[in-house]
ZAMARGU-4260 file (C-alpha; in steps of 0.2 Angstrom, whole numbers, plus 5000, padded with zeros to 4 digits):
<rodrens>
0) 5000/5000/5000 | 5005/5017/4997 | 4999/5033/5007 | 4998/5049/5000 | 5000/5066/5009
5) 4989/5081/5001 | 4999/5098/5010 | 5004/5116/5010 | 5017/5126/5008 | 5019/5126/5027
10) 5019/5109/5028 | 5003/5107/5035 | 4992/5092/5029 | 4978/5095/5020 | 4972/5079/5016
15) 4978/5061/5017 | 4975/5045/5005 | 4980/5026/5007 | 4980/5018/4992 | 4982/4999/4986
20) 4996/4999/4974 | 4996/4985/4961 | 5014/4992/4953 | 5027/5002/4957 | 5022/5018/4950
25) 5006/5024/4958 | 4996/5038/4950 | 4991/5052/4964 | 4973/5052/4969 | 4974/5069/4971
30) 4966/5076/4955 | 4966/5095/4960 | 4982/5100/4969 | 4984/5121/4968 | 5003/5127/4964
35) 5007/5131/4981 | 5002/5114/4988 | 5013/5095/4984 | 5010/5079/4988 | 5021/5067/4994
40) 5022/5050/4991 | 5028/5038/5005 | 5028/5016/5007 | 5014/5012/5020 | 5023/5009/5036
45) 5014/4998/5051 | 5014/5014/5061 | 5002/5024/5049 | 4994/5006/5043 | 4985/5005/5061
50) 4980/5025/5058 | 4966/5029/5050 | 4968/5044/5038 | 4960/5059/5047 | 4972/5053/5062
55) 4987/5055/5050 | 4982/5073/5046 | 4977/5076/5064 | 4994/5069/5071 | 5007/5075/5058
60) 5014/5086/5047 | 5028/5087/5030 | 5043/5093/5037 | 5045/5103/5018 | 5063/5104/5017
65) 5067/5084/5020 | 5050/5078/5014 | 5044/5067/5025 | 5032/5068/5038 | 5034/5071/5057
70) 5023/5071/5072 | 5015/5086/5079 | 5020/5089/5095 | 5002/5099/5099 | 4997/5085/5114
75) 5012/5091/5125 | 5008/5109/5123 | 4990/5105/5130 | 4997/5094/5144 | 5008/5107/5148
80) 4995/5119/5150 | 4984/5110/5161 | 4998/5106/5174 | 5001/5126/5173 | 4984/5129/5178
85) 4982/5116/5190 | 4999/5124/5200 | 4991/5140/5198 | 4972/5135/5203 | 4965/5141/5189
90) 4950/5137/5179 | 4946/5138/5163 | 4933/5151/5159 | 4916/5145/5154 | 4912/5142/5138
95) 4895/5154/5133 | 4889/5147/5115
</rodrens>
């Protein structure tokens, strides 16, 4: 299988694709791509096999320059800020919808 990696300029995942690949050379599912967006073309790995796709673009993004995807590190920043408001006795404001 093949996973395909829709993303910006930034490196930020627009959209992800697994594809079953009966050849070496797989056409991209992609069928619009704007000319500031790529895609990048990776063998699926066990790790992103047992991910769903939304998961993929949730978790990671291209790191442009080396082409090849890294792992956000976003849940460490939220953990951090809970133990910052937990020491400090904070609470969150409430949340008027």
């Amino acid at each position: 299988m093949k996973l395909f990696i829709h993303f910006d300029e930034q490196g930020q995942v627009l959209s992800v694709a697994k594809v079953h690949a009966a050849g070496e050379r797989t056409q991209n599912p992609f069928l619009h791509v704007e000319r500031q967006e790529l895609v990048l073309e990776l063998n699926l790995t066990e790790e992103f096999h047992a991910l769903d796709a939304h998961e993929i673009a949730e978790q990671y993004m291209v790191d442009v320059k080396l082409r090849q995807l890294t792992k956000k590190a976003v849940a460490k920043e939220k953990s951090a800020k809970k133990t910052a408001r937990k020491k400090s006795g904070k609470k969150p404001p409430d949340r008027q919808g």
